[in-house]
N, C-alpha and C positions, 0 to 999 in steps of 0.2 A: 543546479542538480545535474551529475553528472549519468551518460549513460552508456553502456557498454556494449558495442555495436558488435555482440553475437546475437543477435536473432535473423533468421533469414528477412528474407525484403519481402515482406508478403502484402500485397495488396491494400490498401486498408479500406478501399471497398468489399472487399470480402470477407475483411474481419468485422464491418457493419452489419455486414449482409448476417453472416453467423450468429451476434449479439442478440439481432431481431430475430430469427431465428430460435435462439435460449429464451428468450422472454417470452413470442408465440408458443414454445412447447410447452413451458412452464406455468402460465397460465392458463394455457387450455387444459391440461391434465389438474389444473386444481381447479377447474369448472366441471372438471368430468366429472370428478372423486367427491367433487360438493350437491351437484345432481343425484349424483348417486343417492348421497345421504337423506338428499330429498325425498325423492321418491319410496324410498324406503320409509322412510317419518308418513307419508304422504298413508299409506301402505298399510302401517302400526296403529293400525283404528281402536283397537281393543289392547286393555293391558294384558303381557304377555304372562305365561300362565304359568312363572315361577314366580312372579311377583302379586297373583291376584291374594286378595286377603290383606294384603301391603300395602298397595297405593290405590287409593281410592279413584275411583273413574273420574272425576270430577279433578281429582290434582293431575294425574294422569292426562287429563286433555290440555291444561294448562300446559302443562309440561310441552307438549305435542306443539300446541302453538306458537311457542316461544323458540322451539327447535326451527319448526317452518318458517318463521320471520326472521331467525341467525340465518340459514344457508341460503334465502331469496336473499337476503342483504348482502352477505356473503358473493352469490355470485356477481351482484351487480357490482362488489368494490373488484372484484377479480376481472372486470370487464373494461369499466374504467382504467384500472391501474393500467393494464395490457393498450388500450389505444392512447392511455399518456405516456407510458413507455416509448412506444415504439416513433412517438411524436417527438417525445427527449431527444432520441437517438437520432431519426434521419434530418429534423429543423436544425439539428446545432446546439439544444438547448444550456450544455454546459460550457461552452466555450459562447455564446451570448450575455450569460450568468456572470462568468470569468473578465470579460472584458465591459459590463456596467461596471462590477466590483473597483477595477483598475481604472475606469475614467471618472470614479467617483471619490475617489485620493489620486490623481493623477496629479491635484498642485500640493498635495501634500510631501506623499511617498510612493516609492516605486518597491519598496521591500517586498518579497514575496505574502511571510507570514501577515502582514496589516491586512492585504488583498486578501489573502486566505479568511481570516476572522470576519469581513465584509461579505465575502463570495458565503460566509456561512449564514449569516446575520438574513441575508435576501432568500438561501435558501428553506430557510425554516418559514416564513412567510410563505413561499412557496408553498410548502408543504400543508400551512393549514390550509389554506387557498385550494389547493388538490382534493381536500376530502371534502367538500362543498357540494358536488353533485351528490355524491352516497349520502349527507344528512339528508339535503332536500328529498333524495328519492326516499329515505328511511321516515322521514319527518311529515311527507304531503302525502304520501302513497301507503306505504308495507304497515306504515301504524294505525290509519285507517282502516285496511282493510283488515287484520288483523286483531283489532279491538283494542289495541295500545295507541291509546290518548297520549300524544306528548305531556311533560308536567312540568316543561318549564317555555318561557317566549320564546320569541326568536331572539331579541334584543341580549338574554342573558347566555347564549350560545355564542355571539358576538364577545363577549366578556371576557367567556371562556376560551376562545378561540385568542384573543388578545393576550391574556394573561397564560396561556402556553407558549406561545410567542419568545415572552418578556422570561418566563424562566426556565423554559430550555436554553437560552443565552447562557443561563449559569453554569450549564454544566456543557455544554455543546462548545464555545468560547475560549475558555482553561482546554479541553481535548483538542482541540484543532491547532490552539498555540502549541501544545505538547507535542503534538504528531511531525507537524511542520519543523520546531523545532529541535524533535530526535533524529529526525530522516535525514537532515541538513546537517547535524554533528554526527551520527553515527556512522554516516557513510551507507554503501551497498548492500550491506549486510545486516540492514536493520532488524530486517525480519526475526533473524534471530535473536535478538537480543530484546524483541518482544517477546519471541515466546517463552524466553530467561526469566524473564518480568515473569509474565502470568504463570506459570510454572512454580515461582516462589512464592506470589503472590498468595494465589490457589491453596499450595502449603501451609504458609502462615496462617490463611482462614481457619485449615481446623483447628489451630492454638485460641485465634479470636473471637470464633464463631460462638463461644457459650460465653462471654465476657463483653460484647460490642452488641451484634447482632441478636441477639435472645430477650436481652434487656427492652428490646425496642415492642417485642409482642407482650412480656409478660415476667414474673420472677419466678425464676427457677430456683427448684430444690430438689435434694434426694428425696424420695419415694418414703414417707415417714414410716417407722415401725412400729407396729402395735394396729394394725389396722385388718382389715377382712381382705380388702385389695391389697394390701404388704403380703399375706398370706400366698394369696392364691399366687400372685407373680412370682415370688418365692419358689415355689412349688416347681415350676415350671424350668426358671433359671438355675434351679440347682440339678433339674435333669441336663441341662447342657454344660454347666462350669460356668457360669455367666454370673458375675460377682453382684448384689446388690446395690455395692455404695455405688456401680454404674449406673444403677436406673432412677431417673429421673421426672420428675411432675414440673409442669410450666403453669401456673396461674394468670389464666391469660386476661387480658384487658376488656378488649371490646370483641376478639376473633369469636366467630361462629363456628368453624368448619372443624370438624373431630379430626386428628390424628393423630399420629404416632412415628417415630421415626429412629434409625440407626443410624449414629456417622461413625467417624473414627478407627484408630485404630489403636493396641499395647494400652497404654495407663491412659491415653485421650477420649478409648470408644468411650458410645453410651450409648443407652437406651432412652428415648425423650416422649413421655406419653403428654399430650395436651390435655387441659382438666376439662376442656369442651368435650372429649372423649369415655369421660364418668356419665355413670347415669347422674342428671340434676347437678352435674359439673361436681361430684361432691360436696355436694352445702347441703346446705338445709331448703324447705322448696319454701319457705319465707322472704329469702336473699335472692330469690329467682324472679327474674321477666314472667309473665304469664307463657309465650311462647316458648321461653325454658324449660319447663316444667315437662317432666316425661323423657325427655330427650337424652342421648347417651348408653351407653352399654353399662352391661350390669358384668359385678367382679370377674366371673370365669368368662365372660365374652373378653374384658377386657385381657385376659390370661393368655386368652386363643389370638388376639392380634399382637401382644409379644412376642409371643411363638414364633410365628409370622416373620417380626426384626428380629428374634434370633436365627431364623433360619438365613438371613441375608448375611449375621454375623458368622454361620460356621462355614456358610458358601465361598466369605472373602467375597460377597459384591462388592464393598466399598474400596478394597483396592484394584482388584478388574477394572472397576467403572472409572477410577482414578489413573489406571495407566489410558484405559482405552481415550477419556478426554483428553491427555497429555498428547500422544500419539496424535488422535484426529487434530489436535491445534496444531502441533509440530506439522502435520501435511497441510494444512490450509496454513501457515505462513508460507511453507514451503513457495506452494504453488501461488499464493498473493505476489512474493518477492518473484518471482519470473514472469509473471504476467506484468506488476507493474515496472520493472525497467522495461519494458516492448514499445518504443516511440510511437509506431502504428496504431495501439491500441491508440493513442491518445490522437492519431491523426485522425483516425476512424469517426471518431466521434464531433473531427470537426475543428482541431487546436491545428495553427501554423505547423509546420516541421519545425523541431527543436525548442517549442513551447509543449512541458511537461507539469504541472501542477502540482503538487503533492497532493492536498488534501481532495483534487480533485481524481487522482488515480485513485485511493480510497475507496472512491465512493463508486468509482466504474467497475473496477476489479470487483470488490465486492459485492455490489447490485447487482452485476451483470456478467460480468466474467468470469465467478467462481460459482457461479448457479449451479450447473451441473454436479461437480463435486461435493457444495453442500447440501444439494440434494439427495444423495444417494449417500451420504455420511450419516444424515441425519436420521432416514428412512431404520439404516442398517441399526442407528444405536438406540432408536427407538423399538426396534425387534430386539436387542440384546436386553433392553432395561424391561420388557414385558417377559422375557424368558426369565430375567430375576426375579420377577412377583408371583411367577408358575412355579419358579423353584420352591422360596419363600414357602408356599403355599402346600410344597408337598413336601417340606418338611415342619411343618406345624401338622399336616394329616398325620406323617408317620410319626410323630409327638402323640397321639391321640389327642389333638385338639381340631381335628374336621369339622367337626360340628359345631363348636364355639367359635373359630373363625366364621363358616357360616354364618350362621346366627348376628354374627356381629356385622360382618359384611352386609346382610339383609336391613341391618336394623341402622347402621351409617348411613345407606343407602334411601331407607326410608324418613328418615331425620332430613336431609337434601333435598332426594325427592328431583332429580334432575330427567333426563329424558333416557332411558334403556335401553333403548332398540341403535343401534346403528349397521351400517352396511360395513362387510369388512374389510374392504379394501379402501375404505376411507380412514377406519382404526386404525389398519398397521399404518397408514401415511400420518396422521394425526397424534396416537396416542401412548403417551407415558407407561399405563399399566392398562391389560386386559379392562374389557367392560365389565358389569356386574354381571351378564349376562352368562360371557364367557369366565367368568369365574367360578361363578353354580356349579357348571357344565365341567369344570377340570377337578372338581370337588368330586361330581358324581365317576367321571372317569376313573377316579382314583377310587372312590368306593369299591367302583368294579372290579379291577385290578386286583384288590388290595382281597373281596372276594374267591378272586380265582386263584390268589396266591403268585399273581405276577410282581415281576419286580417294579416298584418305582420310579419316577422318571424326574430328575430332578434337572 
């Protein structure tokens, strides 16, 4: 593998020194942001008082519980990861890894990629081996105290830990020959020509995604006609232009979790409601689990969370969100391909001068070298993807459907039943969309607004 001697001569002590550095920041700020949340749960004694009447106190503390045993466990995998981190970095430990791999085909072969496939094979072992202290602490301590009895031995965690092992090979094995394999043909400029790949890739999905992937949850169909829910959706979609034959019902399998979704774009959009998302899944309550029974939104709720995807459809989130991922991967190859030709990086961590790895630059660039950037990328699109759900949202109010999103929001929310309260600087670091919390609260906002005759804020 060839490399191209512009990068300044920089230390590779000090580009160690840095690395541990990104890992120390990174990890202490998500011990911070996890405390936080603690403490807050800690805090949340009583159900809060948009949701009383909702969730019973009794589910409500459960909930609470299960909250405090994720972020104690939580922090303790964040603490671990941080002193095995920084123990990788200054021992040597991939260039130790690197040269078992090679003296382990040493009377075999000397090719890079066979060493590659080995150097992966040892580190996946590794890896289960790594999460060993977080079961035991989760498994002898937090479940105790906690009131969560494990339910299975220890012997069958062993099982499970072997048989991860054995089929991540499957898919980890084929990547690493591919990686090794393109970088070594394509030359210096691989980078690009990954993000060529995933870019068409990406593409293609929305042709494949209702024909590969759909199939695997459930069988989809158009939205039948002649129905009370045909009606009401109806309704709705023909106040924006939003064509029928788009909307679609999923009959799902085994999934529990209600939703609904928009993708696409021209003759590909849709509209994809889950039949978990029906009150009684649409059946009859005879075909239903006992837990089924009850469950789901009733027709104009579900009315008010079309609304909802159609407001993502008049906004163009799906092509925003489509440039903006193309964009952030185009800058993360960008900056992968500059960090890994930097020999330094690789001396830093402990390889000869002029021994470069492929799949092991990978795995440093990325763990460790590109921290920064996909921290603050990820931060940034998780604020853009919660500003879509505010949008969303305020344009189903100006639809006159505020109070059936409501309503259904409340009543999704109570179906799950997961834990409400979080601190906020843990959500914008953490979270897809607004809480249920903060979504009430942008309801009521807009009420107000919408009272005083101010303009909407989408």
């Amino acid at each position: 593998m060839a490399f191209y001697d512009t990068w300044p001569k920089v230390d590779p002590v000090i580009i160690l020194v840095v690395l541990c550095l990104i890992v120390l920041v990174d990890r202490i700020w998500e011990m911070i942001l996890t405390k936080r949340q603690q403490l807050v749960c800690l805090n949340s004694i009583m159900v809060p008082e948009e949701l009383r009447g909702i969730i019973p106190p009794e589910i409500y503390h459960r909930a609470r519980i299960y909250e405090l045993h994720k972020t104690e466990l939580q922090l303790w995998k964040y603490l671990i990861d941080l002193i095995l981190s920084l123990c990788e970095l200054a021992l040597g430990f991939y260039p130790f890894l690197w040269s078992l791999a090679t003296k382990s085909l040493a009377s075999v072969t000397s090719a890079e990629i066979w060493i590659s496939l080995t150097f992966v094979f040892y580190l996946t072992i590794y890896i289960c081996l790594r999460f060993l202290p977080v079961l035991i602490y989760d498994k002898c301590l937090l479940e105790l105290r906690y009131g969560m009895s494990g339910k299975f031995p220890w012997y069958l965690y062993c099982c499970i830990g072997l048989l991860a092992i054995l089929l991540s090979q499957l898919v980890l094995l084929p990547l690493a020959a591919a990686i090794v394999f393109s970088v070594t043909f394509v030359g210096y400029y691989f980078f690009l020509w990954f993000w060529l790949f995933w870019a068409l890739f990406t593409l293609m999905l929305v042709f494949l995604l209702p024909y590969c992937c759909i199939p695997c949850i459930g069988r989809q169909v158009v939205l039948p006609e002649g129905t009370a829910l045909y009606a009401e959706v109806k309704r709705v979609c023909d106040m924006v232009g939003f064509p029928m034959k788009r909307v679609f019902i999923i009959r799902t399998r085994t999934m529990q979790y209600s939703n609904a979704y928009f993708y696409g774009s021209c003759c590909l959009k849709r509209i994809v409601i889950f039949d978990t998302l029906l009150l009684n899944k649409g059946m009859d309550v005879s075909e239903l689990q006992p837990y089924e029974v009850g469950r789901g939104l009733t027709n104009t709720q579900v009315a008010g969370v079309v609304c909802h995807e159609l407001g993502h459809w008049k906004h163009g989130h799906f092509y925003k969100a489509t440039i903006i991922m193309k964009l952030h991967f185009f800058l993360t190859m960008g900056l992968f391909g500059l960090f890994f030709h930097c020999p330094q990086l690789y001396m830093a961590v402990g390889f000869a001068p002029g021994l470069c790895p492929i799949i092991v630059g990978f795995i440093i660039v990325l763990r460790f070298t590109l921290t920064p950037y996909l921290t603050l990328a990820n931060v940034l699109m998780l604020w853009n993807l919660r500003r879509f759900e505010y949008a969303a949202d305020s344009f189903a109010h100006r639809m006159g459907y505020s109070i059936q999103l409501r309503l259904a929001l409340v009543k999704i929310y109570a179906d799950h039943m997961s834990f409400p309260v979080y601190d906020n600087c843990y959500a914008r670091w953490h979270h897809t969309h607004p809480t249920i919390l903060q979504r009430l609260a942008y309801q009521q906002k807009l009420d107000a607004k919408a009272m005083r005759g101010g303009p909407y804020q989408s």
